[in-house]
C-alpha positions as CSV (number, residue, x, y, z in Angstrom):
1,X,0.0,0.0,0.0
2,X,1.4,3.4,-1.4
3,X,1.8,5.9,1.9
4,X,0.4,9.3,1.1
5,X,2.8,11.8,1.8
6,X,1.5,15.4,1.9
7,X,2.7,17.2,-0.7
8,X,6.0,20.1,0.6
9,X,4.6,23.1,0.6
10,X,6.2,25.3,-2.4
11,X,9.0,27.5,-0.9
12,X,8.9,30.5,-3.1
13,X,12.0,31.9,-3.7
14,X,11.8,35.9,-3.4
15,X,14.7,38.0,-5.0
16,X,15.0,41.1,-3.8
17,X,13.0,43.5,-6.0
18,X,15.8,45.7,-7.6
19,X,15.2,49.3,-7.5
20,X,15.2,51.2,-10.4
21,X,17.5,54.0,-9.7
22,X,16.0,56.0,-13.2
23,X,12.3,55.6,-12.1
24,X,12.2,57.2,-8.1
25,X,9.1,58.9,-7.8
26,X,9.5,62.3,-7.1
27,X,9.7,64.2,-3.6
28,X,7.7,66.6,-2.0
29,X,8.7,70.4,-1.6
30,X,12.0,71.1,0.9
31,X,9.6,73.4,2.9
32,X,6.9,70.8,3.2
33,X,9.0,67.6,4.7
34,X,7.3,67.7,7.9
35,X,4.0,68.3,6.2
36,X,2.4,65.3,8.3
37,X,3.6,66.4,11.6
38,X,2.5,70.1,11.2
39,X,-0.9,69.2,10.3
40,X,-1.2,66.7,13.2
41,X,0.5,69.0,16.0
42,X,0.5,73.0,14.7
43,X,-3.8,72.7,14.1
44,X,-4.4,76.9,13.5
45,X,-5.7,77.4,17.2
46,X,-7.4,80.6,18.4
47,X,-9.2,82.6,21.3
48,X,-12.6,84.0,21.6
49,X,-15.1,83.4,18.2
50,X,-14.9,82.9,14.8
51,X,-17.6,83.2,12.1
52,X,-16.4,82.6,8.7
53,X,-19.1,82.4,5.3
54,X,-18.0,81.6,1.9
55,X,-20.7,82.0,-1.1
56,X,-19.7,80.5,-4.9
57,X,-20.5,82.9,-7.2
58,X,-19.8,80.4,-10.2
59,X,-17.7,77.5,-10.6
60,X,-14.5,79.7,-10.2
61,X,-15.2,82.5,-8.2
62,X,-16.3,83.4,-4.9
63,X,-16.2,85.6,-1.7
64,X,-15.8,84.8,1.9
65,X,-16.7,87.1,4.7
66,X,-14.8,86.5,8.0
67,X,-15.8,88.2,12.1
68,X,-13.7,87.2,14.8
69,X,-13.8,88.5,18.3
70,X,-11.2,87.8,21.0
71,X,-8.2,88.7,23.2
72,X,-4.9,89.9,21.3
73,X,-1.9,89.7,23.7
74,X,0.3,92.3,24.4
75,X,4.3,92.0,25.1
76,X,5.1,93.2,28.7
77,X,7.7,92.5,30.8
78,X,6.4,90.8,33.5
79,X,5.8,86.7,33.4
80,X,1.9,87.3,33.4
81,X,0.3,88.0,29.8
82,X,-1.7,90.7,28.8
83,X,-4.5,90.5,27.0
84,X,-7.0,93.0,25.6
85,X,-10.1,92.8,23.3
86,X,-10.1,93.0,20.2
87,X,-12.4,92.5,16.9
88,X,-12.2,92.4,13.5
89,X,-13.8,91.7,9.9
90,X,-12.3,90.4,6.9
91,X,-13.4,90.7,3.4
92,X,-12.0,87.7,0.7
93,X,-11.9,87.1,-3.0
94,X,-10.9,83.8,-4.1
95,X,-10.1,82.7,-8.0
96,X,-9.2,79.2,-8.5
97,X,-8.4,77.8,-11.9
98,X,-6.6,74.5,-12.4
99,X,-4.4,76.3,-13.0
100,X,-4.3,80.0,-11.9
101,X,-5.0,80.4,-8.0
102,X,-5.5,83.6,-6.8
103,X,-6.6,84.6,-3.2
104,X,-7.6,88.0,-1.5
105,X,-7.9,89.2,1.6
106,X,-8.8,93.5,3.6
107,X,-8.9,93.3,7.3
108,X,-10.4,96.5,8.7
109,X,-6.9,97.6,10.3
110,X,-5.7,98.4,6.8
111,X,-3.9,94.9,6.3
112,X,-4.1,93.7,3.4
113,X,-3.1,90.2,2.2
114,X,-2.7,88.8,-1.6
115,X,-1.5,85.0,-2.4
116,X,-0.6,83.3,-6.4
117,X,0.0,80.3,-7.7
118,X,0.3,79.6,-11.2
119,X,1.4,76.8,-13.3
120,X,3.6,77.9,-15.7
121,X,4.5,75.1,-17.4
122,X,3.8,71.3,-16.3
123,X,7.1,71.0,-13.9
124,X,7.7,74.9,-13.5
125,X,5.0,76.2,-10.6
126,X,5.3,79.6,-9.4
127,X,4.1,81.1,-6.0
128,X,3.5,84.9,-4.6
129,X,2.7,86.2,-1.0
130,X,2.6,89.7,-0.1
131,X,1.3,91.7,3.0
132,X,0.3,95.5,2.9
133,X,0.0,97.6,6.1
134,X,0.0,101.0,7.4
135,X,2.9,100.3,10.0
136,X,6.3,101.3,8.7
137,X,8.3,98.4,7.7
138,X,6.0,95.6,8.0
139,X,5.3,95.4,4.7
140,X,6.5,92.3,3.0
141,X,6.3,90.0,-0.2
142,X,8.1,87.3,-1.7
143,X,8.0,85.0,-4.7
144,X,9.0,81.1,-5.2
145,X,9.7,79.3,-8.1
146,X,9.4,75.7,-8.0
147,X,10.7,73.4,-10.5
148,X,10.0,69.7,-9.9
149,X,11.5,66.9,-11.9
150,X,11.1,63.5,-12.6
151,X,13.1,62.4,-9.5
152,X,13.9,65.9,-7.5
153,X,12.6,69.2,-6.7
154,X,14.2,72.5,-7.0
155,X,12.7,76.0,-5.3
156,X,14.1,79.6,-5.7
157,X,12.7,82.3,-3.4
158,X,13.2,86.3,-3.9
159,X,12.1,88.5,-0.7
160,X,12.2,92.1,-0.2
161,X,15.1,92.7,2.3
162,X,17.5,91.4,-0.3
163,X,16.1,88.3,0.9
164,X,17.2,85.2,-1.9
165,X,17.0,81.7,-1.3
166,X,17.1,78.2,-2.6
167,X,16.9,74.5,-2.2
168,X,17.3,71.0,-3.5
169,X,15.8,68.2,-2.4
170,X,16.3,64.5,-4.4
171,X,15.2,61.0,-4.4
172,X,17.8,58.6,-3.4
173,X,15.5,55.1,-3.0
174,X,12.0,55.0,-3.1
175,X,11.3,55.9,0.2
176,X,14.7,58.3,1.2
177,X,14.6,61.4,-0.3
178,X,17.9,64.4,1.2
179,X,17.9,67.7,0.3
180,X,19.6,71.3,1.3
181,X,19.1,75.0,1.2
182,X,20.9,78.0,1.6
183,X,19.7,81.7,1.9
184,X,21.0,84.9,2.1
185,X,19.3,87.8,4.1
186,X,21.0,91.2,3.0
187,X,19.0,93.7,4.9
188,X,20.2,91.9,8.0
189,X,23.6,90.5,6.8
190,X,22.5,87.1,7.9
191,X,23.1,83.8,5.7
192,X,22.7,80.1,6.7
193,X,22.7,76.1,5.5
194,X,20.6,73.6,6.3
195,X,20.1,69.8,5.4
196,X,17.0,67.5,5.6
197,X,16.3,63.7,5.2
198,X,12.6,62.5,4.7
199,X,11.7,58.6,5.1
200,X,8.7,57.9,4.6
201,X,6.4,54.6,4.3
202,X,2.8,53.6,3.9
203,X,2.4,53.3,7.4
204,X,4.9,56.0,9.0
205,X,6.7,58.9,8.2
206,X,10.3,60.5,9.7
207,X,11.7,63.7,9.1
208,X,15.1,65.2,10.7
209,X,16.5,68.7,9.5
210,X,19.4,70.9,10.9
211,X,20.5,74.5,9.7
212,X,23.6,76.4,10.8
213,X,21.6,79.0,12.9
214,X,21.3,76.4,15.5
215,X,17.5,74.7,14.7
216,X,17.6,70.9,15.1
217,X,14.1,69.2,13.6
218,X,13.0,65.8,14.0
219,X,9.7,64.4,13.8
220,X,7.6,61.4,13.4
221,X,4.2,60.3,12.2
222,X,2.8,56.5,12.6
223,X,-0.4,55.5,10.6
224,X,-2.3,53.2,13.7
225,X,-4.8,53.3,10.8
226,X,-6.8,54.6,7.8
227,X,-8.5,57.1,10.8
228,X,-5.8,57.7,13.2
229,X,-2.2,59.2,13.4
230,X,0.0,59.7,16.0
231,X,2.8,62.4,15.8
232,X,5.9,63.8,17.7
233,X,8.3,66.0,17.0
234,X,11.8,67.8,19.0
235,X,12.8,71.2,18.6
236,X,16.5,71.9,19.7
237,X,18.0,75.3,19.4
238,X,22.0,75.1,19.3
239,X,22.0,79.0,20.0
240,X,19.3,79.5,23.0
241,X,19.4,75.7,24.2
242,X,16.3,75.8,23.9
243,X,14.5,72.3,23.9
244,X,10.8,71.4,23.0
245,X,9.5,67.7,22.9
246,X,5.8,67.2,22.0
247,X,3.5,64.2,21.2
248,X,0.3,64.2,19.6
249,X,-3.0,62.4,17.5
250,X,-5.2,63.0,15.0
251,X,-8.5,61.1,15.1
252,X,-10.7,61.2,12.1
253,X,-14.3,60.4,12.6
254,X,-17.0,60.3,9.5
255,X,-18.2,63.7,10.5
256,X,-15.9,65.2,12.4
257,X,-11.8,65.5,12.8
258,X,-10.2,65.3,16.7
259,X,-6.5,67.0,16.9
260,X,-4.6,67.0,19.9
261,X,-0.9,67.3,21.4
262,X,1.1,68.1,24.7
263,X,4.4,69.6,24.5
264,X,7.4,69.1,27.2
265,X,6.4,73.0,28.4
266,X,2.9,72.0,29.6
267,X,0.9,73.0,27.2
268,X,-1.7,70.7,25.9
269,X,-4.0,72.0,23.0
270,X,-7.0,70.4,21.5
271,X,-8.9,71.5,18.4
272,X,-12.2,69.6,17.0
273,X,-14.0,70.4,13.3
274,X,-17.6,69.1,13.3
275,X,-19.4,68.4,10.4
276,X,-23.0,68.9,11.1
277,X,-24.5,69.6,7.5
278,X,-23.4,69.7,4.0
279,X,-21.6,73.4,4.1
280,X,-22.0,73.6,7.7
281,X,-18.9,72.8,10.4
282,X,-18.5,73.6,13.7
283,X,-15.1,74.5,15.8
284,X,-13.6,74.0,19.1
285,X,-10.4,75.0,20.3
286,X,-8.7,74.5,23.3
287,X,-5.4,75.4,24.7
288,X,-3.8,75.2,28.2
289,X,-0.9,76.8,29.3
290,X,-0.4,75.4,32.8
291,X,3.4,77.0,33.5
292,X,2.2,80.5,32.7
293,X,-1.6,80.2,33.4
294,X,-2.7,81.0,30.5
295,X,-5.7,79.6,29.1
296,X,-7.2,80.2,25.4
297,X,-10.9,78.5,24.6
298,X,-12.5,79.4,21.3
299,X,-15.5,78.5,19.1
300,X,-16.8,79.1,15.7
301,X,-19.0,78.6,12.6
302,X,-17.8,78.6,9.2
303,X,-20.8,78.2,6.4
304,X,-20.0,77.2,2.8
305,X,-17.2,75.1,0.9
């Protein structure tokens, strides 16, 4: 009688999948390498209320009226912060084209805010910021070029100030991308280098960058899953010896998006966007300054897409 053996189980001989060194995909922006982190820890938190409205007048045009109401600290010399009230309303006119952005904005204290971006060409993208005010000096604009390739990035940036920069950043393997900049500030006779390495995965993302004026950047993002992220980061300042550490999540729900961090200082800082209709959201912020007592609570409304 013939004994049945159970057939070996196919051992499947995996080569190492070669990278193709001509074929990297291409890396995001120098200034945007800790992109993740930002958006996870650095949510745009605010005191008192906010009421913002947006109406479409057509498929590329539209206007957005803003009213926000709070507290506007005031440097003093003493460890306690003052605050004082303050309001303000904000007028906005927004163009977007595929490929022509432009974006508007009058405050009532004379500021006044303008933002480009245009494509150019299909790799050449070129961005404008400028800020107009009635206080001497404050005045500012500057202009980036951005030229991305098939496996690297290139930026230029013109400032007033005699303000130039520029950066590179490069794909190395499909998941390591280094880069540099440089920049030159002539109104202040100030110039510095800086490196940056990005890994990133599927699943997780790190990010360390130094500069020569003494800033030391790491930070890390881990996808627990398709709805929630954690992040931390570290600050170090070589000049001040200054040193930050903080650790936070971002939770998204179906209608509604939970940030949150706390930082080596004691502050912890939430900020929650509800969904409650189609145009309609609802905001909560929240931060607590336990070392210096300081404590910020905000709401708002903001009506339209």
């Amino acid at each position: 009688m013939a004994t049945l053996v159970p057939p070996a189980p196919e051992q499947k001989s995996k080569e190492d999948e070669k990278v193709d060194y001509f074929n990297l995909p291409c890396p995001i922006p120098y200034e945007e390498i800790h992109r993740e982190a930002l958006m996870s820890l650095k949510p745009e938190l605010f005191e008192g209320m906010r009421f913002d409205f947006t109406k479409g007048l057509n498929q590329k045009f539209s206007l957005s009226h803003s009213v926000f109401m709070g507290p506007t600290e005031v440097p003093s010399q003493s460890s306690e912060t003052i605050k004082i009230p303050t309001a303000h309303y904000e007028f906005g006119a927004n163009y977007i084209d595929p490929k022509l952005m432009l974006f508007g904005r009058v405050l009532t204290d004379g500021r006044l805010n303008a933002r480009v971006k245009c494509d150019l060409t299909e790799n050449l993208i070129m961005k404008a910021n400028a800020q107009l005010t009635n206080e001497p000096h404050m005045s500012h604009g500057m202009v980036n070029f951005d030229y991305k390739g098939r496996d690297y990035r290139t930026q230029f940036q013109l400032g007033n100030g005699a303000l130039f920069g520029a950066s590179y950043i490069q794909s190395v393997t499909p998941h390591l991308s280094l880069g540099g900049e440089v920049f030159w500030a002539g109104q202040h006779r100030k110039s510095g280098i800086g490196y940056a390495a990005r890994y990133n995965t599927d699943k997780m993302v790190a990010t360390g960058q130094v500069a020569s004026t003494g800033m030391v950047a790491l930070g890390y993002v881990q996808k627990v899953s398709e709805k929630v992220s954690l992040a931390s980061d570290f600050m170090y300042n070589y000049m001040s010896r200054e040193v930050t550490a903080s650790f936070g999540y971002d939770y998204i729900l179906r209608q509604c998006r939970l940030r949150g961090k706390i930082d080596s200082n004691g502050v912890v800082a939430a900020f929650l966007e509800e969904r409650l209709n189609m145009g309609l959201n609802f905001i909560l912020s929240a931060e607590l300054d336990h070392k210096k007592k300081d404590y910020k609570f905000g709401f708002g409304l903001t009506v339209g897409e």
